[in-house]
OpenMM code with the backbone's topology and positions (N, CA, C; nanometers):
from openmm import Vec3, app, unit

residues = "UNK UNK UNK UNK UNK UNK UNK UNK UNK UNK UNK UNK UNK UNK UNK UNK UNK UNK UNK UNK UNK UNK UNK UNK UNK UNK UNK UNK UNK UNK UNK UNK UNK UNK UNK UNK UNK UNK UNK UNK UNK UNK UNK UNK UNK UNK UNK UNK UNK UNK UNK UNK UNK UNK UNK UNK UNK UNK UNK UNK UNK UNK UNK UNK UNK UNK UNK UNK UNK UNK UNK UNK UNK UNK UNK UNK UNK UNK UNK UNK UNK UNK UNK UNK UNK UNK UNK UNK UNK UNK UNK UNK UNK UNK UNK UNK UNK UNK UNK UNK UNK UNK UNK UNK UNK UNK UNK UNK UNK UNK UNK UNK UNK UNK UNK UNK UNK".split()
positions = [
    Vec3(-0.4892, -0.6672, 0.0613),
    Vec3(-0.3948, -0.7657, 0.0093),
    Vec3(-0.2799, -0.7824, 0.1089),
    Vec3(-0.2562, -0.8781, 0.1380),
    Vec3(-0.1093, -0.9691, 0.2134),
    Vec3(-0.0213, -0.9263, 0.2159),
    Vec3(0.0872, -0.8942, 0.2017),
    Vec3(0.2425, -0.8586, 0.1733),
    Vec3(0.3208, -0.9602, 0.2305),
    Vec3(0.4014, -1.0063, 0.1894),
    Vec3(0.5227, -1.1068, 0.2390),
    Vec3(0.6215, -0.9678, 0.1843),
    Vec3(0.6957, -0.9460, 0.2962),
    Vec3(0.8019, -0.8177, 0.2983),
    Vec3(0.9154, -0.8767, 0.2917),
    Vec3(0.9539, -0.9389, 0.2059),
    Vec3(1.0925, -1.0412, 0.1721),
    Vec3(1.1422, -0.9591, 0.0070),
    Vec3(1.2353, -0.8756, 0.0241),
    Vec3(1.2615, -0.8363, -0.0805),
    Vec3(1.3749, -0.9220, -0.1853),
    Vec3(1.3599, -0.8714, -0.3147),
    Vec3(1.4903, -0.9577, -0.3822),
    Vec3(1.6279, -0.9499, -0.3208),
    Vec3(1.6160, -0.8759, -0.2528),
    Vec3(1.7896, -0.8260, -0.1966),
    Vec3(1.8129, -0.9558, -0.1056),
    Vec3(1.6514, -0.9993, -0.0200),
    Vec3(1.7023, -1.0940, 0.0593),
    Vec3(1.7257, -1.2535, 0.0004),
    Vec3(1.7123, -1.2349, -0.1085),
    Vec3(1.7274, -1.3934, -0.1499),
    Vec3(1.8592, -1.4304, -0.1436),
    Vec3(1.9619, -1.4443, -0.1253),
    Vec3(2.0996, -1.4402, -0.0981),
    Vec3(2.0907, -1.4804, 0.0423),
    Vec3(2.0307, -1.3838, 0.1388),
    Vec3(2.0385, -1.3901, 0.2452),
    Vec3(1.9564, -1.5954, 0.3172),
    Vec3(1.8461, -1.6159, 0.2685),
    Vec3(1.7570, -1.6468, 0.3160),
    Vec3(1.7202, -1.7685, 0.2238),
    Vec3(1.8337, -1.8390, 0.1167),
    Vec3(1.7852, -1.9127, -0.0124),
    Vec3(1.7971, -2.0344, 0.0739),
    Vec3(1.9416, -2.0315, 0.1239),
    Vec3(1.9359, -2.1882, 0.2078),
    Vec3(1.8248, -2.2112, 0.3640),
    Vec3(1.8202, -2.1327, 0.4339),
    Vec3(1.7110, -2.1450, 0.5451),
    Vec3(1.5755, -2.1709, 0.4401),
    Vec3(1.5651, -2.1192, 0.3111),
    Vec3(1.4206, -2.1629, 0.2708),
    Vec3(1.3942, -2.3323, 0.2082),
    Vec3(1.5067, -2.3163, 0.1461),
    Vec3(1.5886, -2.4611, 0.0818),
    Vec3(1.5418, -2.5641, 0.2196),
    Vec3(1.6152, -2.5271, 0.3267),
    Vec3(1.6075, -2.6400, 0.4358),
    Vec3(1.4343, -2.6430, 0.4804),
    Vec3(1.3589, -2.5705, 0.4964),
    Vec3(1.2530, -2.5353, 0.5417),
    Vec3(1.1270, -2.6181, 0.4648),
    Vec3(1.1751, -2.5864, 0.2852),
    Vec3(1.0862, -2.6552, 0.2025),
    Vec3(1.1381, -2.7743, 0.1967),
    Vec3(1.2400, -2.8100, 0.1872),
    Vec3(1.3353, -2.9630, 0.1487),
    Vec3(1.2490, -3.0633, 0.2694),
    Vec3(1.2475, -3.0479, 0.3895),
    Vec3(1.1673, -3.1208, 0.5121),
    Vec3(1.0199, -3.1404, 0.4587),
    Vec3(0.9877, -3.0334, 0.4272),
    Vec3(0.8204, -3.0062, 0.4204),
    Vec3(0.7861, -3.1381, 0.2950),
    Vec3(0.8425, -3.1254, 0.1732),
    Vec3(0.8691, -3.2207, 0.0781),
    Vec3(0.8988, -3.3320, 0.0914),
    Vec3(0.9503, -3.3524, 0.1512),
    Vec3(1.0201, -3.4917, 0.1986),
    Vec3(0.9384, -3.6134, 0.2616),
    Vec3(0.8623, -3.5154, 0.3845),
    Vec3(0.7181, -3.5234, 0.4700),
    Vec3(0.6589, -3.5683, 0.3708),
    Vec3(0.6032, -3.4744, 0.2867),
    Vec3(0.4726, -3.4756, 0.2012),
    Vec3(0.4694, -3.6047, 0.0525),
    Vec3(0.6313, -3.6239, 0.0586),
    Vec3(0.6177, -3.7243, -0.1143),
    Vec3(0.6424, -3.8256, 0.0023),
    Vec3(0.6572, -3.8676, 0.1302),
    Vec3(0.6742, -3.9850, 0.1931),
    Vec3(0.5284, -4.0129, 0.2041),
    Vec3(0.4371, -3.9275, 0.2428),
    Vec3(0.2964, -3.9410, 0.2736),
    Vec3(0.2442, -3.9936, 0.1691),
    Vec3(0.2526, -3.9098, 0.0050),
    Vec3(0.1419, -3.9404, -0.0860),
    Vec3(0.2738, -4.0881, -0.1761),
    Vec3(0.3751, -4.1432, -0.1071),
    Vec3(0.4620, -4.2730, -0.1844),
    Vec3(0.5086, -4.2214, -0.3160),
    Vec3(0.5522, -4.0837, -0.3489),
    Vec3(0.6455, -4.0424, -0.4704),
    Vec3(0.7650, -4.0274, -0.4772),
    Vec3(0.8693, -3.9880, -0.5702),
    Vec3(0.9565, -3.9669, -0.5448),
    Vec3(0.9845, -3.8406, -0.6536),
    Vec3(1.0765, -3.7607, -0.6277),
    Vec3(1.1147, -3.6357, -0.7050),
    Vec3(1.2959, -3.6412, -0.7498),
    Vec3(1.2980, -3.5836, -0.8183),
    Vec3(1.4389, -3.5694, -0.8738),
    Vec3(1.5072, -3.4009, -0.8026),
    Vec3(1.5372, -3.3280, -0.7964),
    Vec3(1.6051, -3.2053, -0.7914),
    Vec3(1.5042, -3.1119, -0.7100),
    Vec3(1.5428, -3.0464, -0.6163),
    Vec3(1.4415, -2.9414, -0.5828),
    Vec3(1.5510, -2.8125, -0.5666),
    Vec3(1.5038, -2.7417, -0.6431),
    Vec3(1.5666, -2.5747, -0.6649),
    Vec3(1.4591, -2.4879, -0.6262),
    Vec3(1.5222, -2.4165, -0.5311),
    Vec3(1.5036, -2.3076, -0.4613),
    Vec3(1.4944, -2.1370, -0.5335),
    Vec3(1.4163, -2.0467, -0.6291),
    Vec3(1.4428, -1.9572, -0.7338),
    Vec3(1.3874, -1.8303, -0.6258),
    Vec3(1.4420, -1.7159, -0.7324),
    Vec3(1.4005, -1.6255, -0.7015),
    Vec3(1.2688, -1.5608, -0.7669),
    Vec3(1.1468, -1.6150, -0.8090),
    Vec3(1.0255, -1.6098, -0.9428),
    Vec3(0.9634, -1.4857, -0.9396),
    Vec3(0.9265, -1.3931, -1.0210),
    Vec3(0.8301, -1.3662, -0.9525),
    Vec3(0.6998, -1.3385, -1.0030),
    Vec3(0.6951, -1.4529, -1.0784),
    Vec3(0.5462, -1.5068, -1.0988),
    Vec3(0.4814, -1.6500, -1.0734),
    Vec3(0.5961, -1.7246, -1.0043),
    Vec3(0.4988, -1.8374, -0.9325),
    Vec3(0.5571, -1.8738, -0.7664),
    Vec3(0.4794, -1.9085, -0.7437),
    Vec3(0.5056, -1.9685, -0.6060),
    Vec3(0.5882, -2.1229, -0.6186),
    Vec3(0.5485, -2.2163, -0.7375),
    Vec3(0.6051, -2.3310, -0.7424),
    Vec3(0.6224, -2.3905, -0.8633),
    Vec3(0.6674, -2.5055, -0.9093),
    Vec3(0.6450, -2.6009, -1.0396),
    Vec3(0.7278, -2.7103, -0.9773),
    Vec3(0.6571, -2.7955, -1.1319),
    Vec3(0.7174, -2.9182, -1.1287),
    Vec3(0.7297, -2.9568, -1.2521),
    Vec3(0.8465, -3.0719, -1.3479),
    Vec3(0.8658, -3.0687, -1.4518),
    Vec3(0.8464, -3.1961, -1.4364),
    Vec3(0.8610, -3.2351, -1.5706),
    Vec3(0.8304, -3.3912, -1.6221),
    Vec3(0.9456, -3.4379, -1.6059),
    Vec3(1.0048, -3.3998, -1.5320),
    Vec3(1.1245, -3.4851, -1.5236),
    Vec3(1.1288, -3.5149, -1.3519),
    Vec3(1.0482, -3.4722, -1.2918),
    Vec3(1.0129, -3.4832, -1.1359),
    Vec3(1.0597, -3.3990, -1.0328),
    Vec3(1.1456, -3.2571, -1.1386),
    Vec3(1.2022, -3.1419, -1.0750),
    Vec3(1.1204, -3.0700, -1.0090),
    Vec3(1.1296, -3.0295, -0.8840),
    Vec3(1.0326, -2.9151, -0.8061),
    Vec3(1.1299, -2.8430, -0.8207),
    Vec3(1.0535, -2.7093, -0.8094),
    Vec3(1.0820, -2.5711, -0.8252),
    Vec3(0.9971, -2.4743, -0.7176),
    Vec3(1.0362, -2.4366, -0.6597),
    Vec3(1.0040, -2.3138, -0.5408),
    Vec3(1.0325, -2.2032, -0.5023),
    Vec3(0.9597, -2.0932, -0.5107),
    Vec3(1.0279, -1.9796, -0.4853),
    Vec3(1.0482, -1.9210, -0.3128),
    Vec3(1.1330, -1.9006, -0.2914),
    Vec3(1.1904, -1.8783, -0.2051),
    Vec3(1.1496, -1.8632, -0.0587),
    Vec3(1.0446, -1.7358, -0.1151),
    Vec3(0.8889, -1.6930, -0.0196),
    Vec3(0.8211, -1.8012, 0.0008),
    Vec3(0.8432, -1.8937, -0.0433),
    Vec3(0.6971, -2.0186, -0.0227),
    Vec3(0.7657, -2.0447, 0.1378),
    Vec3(0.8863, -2.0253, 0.1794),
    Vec3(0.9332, -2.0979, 0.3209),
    Vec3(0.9026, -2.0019, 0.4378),
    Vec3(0.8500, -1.8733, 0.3846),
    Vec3(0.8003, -1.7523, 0.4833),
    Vec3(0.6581, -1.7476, 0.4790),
    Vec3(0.5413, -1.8273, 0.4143),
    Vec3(0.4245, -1.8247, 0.3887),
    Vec3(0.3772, -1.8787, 0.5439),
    Vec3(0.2735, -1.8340, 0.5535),
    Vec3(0.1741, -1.8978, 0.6847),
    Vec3(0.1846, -2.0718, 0.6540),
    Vec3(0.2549, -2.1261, 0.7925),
    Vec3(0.2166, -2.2676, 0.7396),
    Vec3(0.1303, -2.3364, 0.6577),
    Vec3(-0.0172, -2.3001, 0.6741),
    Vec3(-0.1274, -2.4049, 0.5766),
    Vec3(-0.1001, -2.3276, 0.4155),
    Vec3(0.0034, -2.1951, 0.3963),
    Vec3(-0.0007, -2.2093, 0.2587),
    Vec3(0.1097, -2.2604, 0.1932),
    Vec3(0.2061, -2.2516, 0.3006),
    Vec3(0.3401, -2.3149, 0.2261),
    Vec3(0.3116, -2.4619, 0.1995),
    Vec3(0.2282, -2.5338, 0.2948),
    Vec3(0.2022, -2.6881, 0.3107),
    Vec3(0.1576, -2.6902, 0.1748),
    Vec3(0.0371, -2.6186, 0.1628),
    Vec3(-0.0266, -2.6340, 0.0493),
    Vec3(0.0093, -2.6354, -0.1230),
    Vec3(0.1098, -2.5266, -0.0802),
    Vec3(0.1938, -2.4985, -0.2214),
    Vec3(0.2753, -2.6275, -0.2453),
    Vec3(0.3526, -2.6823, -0.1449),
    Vec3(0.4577, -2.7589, -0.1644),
    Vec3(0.3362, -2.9094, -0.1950),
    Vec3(0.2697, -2.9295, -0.1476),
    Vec3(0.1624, -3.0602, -0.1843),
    Vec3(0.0898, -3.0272, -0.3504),
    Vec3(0.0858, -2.8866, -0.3800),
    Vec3(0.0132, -2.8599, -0.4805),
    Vec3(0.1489, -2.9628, -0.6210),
    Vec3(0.2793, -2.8817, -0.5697),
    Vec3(0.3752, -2.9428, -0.6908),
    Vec3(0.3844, -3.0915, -0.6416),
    Vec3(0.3857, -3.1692, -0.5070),
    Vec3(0.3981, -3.3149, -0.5059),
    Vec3(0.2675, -3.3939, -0.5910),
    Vec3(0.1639, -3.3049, -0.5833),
    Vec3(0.0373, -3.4141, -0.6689),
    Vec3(0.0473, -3.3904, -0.7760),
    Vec3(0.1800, -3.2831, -0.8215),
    Vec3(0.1901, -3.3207, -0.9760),
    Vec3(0.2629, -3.4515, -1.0444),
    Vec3(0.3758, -3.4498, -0.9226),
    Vec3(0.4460, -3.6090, -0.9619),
    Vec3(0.3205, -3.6836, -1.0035),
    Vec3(0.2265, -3.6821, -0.9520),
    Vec3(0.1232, -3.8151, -1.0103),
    Vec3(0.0269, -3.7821, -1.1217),
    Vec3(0.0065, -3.6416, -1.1201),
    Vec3(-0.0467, -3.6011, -1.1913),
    Vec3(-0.0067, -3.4616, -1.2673),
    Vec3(0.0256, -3.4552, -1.3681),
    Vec3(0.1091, -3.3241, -1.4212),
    Vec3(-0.0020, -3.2435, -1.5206),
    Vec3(-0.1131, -3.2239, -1.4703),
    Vec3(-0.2261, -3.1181, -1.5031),
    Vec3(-0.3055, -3.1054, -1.3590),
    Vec3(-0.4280, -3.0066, -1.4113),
    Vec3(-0.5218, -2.9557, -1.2765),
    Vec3(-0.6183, -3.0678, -1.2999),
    Vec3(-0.6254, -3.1799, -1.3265),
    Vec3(-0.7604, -3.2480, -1.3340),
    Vec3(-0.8204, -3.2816, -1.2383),
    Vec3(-0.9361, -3.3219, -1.2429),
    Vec3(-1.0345, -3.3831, -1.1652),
    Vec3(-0.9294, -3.4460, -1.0334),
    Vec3(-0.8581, -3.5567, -1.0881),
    Vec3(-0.7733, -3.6615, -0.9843),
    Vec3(-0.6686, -3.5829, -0.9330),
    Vec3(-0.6229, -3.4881, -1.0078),
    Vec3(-0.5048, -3.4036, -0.9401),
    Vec3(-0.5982, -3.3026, -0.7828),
    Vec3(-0.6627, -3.2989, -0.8264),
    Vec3(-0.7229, -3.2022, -0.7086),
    Vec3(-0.7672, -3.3530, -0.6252),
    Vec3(-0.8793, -3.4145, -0.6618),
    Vec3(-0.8458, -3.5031, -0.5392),
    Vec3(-0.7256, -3.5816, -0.4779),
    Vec3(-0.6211, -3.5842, -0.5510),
    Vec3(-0.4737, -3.6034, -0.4464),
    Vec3(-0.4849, -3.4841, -0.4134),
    Vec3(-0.4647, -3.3641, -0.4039),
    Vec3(-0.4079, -3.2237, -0.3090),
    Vec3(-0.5621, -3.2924, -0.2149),
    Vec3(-0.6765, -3.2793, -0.1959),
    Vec3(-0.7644, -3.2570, -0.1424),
    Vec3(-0.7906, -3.3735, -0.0014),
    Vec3(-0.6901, -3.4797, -0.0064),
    Vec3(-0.6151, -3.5627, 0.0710),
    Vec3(-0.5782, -3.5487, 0.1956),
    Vec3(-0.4785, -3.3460, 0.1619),
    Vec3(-0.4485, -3.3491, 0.2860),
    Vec3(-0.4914, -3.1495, 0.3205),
    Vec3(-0.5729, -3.1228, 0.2460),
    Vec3(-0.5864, -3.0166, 0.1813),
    Vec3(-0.7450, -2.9770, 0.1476),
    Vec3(-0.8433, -3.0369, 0.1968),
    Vec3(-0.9790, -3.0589, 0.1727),
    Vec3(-1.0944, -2.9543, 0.1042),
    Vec3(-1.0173, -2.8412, 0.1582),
    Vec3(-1.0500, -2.6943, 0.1732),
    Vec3(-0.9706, -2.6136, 0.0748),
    Vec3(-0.9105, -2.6731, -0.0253),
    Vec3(-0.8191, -2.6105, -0.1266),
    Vec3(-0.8432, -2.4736, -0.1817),
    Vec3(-0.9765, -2.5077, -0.2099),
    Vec3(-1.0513, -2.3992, -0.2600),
    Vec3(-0.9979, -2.2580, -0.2191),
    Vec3(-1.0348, -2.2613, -0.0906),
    Vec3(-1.0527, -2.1941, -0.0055),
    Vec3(-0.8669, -2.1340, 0.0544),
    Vec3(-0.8299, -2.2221, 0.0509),
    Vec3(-0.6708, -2.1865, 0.0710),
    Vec3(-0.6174, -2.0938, -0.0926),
    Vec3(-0.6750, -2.1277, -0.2121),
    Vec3(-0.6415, -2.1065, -0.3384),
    Vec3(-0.6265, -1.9691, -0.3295),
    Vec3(-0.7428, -1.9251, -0.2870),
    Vec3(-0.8114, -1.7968, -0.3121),
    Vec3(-0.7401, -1.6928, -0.2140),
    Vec3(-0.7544, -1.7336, -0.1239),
    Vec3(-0.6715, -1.7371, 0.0167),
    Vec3(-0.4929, -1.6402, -0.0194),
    Vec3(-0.4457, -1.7534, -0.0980),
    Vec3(-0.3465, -1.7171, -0.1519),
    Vec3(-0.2884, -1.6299, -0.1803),
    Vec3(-0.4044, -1.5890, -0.3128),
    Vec3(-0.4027, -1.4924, -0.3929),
    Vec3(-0.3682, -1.3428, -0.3038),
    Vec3(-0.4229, -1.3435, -0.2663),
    Vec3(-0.3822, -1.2293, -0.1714),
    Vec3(-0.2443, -1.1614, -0.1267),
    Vec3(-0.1663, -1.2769, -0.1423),
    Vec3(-0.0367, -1.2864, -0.0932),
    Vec3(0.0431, -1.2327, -0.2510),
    Vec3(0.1202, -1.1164, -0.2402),
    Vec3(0.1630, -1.0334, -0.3421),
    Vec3(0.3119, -1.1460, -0.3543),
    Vec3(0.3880, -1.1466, -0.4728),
    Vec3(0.4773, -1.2359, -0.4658),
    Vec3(0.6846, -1.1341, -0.4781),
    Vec3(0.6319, -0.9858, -0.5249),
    Vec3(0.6838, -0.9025, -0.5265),
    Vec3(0.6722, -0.7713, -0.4536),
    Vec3(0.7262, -0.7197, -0.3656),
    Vec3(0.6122, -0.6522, -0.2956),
    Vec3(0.6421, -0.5046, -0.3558),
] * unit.nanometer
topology = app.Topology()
chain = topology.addChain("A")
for resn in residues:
    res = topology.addResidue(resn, chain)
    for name in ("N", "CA", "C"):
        topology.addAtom(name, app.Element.getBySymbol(name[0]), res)
């Protein structure tokens, strides 16, 4: 299993460099798929990597801005194809699968990656 060695102590340290890191990545990614989002907060979770609310709020935890590029990409595209789609359906995976083809495979991938260490 993975370790991301980012402890809670460092979230203080490291909230805005992740803030700026994901805020770009997002920005990129809802310009690509033509959405738009309301609020993006930066948390300390530690049971998800991301969300998104019906109100078009993203939510990210902190670690998603220290992840290997293709998973942070992935995470942050996983909450933009919710703007269009706010379940796992059929069409929600083919928007992620857009830019993301191999999802599967990144999913699982993931998992590996402890979110507390």
């Amino acid at each position: 299993m993975q370790e991301l060695i980012i402890l809670r102590l460092d979230y203080q340290t490291h909230k805005e460099e992740a803030r700026n890191i994901i805020t770009a990545r997002v920005e990129f990614f809802a310009q690509q798929y033509g959405v738009t989002y309301g609020r993006i907060a930066i948390r300390d979770q530690r049971t998800r990597w991301g969300s998104c609310s019906n109100k078009k709020n993203l939510n990210f935890n902190f670690r998603v801005a220290f992840l290997p590029d293709e998973f942070r990409d992935y995470i942050i595209v996983h909450e933009i194809c919710h703007l269009k789609e706010l379940n796992h359906s059929k069409r929600f995976w083919e928007l992620v699968s857009q830019f993301f083809p191999h999802y599967t495979s990144i999913h699982k991938q993931l998992r590996n990656y402890k979110l507390i260490p």
